[in-house]
N, CA, C and O of each residue as an XYZ file, in Angstrom:
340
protein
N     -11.368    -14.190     -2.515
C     -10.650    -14.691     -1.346
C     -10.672    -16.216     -1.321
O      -9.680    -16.829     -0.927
N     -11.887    -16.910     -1.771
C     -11.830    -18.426     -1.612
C     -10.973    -18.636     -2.620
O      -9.859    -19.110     -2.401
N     -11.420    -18.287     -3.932
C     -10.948    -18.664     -4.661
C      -8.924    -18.693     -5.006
O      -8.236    -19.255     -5.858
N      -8.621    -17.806     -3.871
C      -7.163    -17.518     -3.887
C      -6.730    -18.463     -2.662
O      -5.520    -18.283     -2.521
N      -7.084    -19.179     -1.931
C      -7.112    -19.992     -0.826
C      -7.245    -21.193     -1.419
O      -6.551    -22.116     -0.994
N      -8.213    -21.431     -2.579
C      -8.362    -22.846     -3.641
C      -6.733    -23.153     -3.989
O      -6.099    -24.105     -3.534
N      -6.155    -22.003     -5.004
C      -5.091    -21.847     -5.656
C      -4.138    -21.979     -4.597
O      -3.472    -23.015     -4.588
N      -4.031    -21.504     -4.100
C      -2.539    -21.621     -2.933
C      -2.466    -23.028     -2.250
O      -1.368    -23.259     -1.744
N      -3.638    -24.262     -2.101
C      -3.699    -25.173     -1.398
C      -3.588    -25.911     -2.110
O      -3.527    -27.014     -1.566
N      -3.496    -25.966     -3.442
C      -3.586    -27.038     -4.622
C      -2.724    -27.800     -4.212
O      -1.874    -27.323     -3.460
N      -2.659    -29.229     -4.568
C      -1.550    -30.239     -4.288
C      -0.551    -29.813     -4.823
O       0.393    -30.199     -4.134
N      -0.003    -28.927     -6.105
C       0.797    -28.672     -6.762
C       1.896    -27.682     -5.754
O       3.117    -27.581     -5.876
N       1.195    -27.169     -4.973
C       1.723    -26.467     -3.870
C       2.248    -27.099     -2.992
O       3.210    -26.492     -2.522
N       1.986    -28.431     -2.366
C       2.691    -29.300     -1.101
C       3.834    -29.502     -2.045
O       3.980    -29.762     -3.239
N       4.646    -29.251     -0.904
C       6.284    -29.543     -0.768
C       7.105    -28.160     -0.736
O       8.227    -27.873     -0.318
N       6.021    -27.382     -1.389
C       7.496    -26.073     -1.657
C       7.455    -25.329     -1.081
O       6.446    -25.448     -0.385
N       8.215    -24.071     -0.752
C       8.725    -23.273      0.433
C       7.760    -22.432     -0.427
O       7.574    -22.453     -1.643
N       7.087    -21.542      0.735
C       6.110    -20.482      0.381
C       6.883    -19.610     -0.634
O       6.168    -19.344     -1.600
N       8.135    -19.080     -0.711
C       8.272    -17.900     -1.786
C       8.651    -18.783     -2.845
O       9.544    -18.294     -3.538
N       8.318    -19.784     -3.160
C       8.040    -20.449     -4.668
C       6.591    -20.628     -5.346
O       6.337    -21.247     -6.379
N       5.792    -19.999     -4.587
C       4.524    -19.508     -5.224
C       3.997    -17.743     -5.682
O       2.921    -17.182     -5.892
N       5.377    -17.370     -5.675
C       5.407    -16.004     -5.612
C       5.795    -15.249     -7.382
O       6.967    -15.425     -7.713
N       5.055    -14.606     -8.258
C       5.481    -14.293     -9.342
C       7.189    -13.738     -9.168
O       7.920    -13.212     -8.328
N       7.225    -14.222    -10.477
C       8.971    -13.124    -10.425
C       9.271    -12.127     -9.687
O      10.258    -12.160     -8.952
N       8.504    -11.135     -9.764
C       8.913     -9.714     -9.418
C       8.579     -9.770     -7.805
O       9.288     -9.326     -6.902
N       7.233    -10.473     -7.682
C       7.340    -11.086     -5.762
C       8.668    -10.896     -5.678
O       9.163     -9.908     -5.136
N       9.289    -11.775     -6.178
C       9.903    -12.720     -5.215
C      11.484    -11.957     -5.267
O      12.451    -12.157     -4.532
N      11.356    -11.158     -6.252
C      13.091     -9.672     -6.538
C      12.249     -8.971     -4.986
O      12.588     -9.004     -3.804
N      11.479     -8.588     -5.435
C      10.603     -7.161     -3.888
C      11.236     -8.183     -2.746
O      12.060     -7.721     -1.958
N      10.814     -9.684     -2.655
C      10.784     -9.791     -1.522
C      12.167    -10.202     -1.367
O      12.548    -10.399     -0.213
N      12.844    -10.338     -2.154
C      14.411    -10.377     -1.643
C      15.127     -8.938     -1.235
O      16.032     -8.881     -0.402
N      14.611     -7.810     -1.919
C      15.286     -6.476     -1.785
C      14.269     -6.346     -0.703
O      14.760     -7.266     -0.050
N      13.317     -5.989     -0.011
C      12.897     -5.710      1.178
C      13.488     -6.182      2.515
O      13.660     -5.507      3.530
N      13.792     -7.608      2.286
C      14.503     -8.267      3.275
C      16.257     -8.087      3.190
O      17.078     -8.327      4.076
N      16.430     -7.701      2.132
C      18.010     -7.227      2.179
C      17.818     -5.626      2.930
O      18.783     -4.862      2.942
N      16.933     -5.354      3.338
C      17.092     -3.404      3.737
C      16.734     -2.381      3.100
O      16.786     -1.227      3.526
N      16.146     -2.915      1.490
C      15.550     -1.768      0.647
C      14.359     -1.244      0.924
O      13.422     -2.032      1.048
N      14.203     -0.315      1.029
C      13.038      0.825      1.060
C      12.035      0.858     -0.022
O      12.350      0.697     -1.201
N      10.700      1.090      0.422
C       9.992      0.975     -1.060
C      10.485      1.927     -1.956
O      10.636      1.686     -3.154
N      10.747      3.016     -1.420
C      11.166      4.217     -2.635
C      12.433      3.707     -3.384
O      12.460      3.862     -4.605
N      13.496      3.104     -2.749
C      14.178      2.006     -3.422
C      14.238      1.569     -4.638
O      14.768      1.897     -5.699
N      13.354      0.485     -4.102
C      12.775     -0.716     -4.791
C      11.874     -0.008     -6.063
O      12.348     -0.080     -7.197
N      10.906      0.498     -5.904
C      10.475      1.704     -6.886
C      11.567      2.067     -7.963
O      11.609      1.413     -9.005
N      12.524      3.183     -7.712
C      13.475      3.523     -8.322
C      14.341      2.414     -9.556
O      14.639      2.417    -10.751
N      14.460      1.642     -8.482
C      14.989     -0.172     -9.596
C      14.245      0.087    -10.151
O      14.312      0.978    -10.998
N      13.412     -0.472     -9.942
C      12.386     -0.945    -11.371
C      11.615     -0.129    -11.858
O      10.670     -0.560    -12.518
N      11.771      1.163    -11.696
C      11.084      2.291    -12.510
C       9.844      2.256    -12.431
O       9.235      2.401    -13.491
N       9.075      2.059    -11.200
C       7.304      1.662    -10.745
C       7.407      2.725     -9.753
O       8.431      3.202     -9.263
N       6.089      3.045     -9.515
C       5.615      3.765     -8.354
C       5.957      3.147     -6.817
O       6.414      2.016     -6.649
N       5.804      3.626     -6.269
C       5.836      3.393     -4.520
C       4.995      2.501     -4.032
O       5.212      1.576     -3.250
N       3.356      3.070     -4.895
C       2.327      2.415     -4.595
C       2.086      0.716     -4.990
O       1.439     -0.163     -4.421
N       3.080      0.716     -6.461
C       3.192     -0.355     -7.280
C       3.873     -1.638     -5.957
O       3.389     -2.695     -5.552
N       5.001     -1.004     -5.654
C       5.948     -2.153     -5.041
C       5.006     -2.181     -3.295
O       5.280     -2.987     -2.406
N       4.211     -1.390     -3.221
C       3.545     -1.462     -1.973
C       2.183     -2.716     -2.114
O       1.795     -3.471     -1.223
N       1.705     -2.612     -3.438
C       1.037     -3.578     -3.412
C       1.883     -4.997     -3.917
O       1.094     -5.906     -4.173
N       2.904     -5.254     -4.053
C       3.533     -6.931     -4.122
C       4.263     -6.749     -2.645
O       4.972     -7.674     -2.249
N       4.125     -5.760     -1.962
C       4.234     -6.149     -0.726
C       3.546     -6.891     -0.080
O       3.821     -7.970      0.443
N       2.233     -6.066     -0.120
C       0.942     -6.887      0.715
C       0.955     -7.944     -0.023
O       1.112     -8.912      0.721
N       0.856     -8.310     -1.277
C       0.269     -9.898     -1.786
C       1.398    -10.621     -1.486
O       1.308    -11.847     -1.415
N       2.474    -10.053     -1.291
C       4.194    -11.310     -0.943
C       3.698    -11.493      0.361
O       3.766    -12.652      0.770
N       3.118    -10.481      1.277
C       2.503    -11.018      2.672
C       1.641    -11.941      3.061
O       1.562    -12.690      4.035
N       0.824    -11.684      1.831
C      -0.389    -12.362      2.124
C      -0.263    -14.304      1.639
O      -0.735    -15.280      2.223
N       0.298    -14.246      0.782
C       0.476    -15.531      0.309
C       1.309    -15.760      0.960
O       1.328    -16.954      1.259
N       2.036    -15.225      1.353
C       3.173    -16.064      2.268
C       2.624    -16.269      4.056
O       3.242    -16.931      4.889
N       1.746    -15.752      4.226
C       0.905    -15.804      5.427
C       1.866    -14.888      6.971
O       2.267    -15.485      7.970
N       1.983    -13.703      6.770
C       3.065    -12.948      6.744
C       2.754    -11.914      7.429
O       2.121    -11.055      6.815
N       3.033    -11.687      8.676
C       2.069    -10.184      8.936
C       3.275     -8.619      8.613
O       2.800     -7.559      8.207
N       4.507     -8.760      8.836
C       5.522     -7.852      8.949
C       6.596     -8.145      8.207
O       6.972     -9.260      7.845
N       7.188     -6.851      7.947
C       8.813     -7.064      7.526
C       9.723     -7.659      7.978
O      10.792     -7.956      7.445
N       9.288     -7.899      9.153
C      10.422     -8.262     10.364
C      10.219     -9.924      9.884
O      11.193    -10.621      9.602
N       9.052    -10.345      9.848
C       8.530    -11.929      9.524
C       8.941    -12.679      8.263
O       9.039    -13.872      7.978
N       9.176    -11.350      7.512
C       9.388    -11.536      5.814
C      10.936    -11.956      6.024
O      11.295    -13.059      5.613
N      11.793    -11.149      6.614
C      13.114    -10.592      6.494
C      13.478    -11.893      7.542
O      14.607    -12.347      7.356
N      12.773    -12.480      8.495
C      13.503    -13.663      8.899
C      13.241    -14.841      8.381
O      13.975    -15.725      8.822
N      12.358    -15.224      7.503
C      11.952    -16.010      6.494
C      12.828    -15.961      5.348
O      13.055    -17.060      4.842
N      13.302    -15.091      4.886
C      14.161    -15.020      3.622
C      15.454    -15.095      4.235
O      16.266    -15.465      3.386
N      16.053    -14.878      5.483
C      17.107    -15.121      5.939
C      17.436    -16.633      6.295
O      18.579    -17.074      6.417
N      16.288    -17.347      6.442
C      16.254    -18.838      7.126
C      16.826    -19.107      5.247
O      17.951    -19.493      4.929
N      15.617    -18.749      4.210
C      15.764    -19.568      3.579
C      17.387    -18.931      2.247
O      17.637    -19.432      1.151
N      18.051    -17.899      2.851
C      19.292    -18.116      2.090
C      18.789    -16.503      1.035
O      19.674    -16.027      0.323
N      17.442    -15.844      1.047
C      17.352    -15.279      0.014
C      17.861    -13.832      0.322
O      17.529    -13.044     -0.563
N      18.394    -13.418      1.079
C      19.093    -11.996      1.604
C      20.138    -11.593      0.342
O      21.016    -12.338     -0.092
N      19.896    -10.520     -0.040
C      20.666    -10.341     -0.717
C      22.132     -9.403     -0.381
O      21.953     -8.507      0.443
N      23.264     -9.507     -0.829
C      24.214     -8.736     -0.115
C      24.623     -7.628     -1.408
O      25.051     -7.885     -2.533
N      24.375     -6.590     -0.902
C      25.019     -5.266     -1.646
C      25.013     -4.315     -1.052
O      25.475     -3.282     -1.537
């Protein structure tokens, strides 16, 4: 836990919008969650378990300091990442 609180505060981190510290696949989950996809969904895409896309849920939450979907989904809407399909 400290040690993931070290990493996220690094100077390398000031300036950028929280979902630019997010691995690749973060940051697809957290665009298809906030577009309306379902984990079973999101699963299906990418050929992973339920459980799989449930845990880059919680860590897209957690690093992004995030308690809900609802928080995620107006965060990615501020910042343009909604996807339309």
């Amino acid at each position: 836990s400290l040690a993931e609180t070290l990493i996220f505060s690094t100077d390398k981190n000031i300036g950028k919008d929280l979902h630019e510290v997010l691995s690749e696949r973060e940051f697809q989950v957290l665009c298809l969650l906030a577009s309306g996809h379902s984990l079973t969904q999101i699963a299906e895409k990418f050929s992973l378990s339920v459980k799989t896309i449930s845990t880059y849920r919680s860590r897209i939450l957690e690093k992004m300091n995030l308690k809900s979907n609802v928080e995620l989904t107006h965060y990615a809407i501020k910042h343009k990442l909604v996807i339309n399909n």
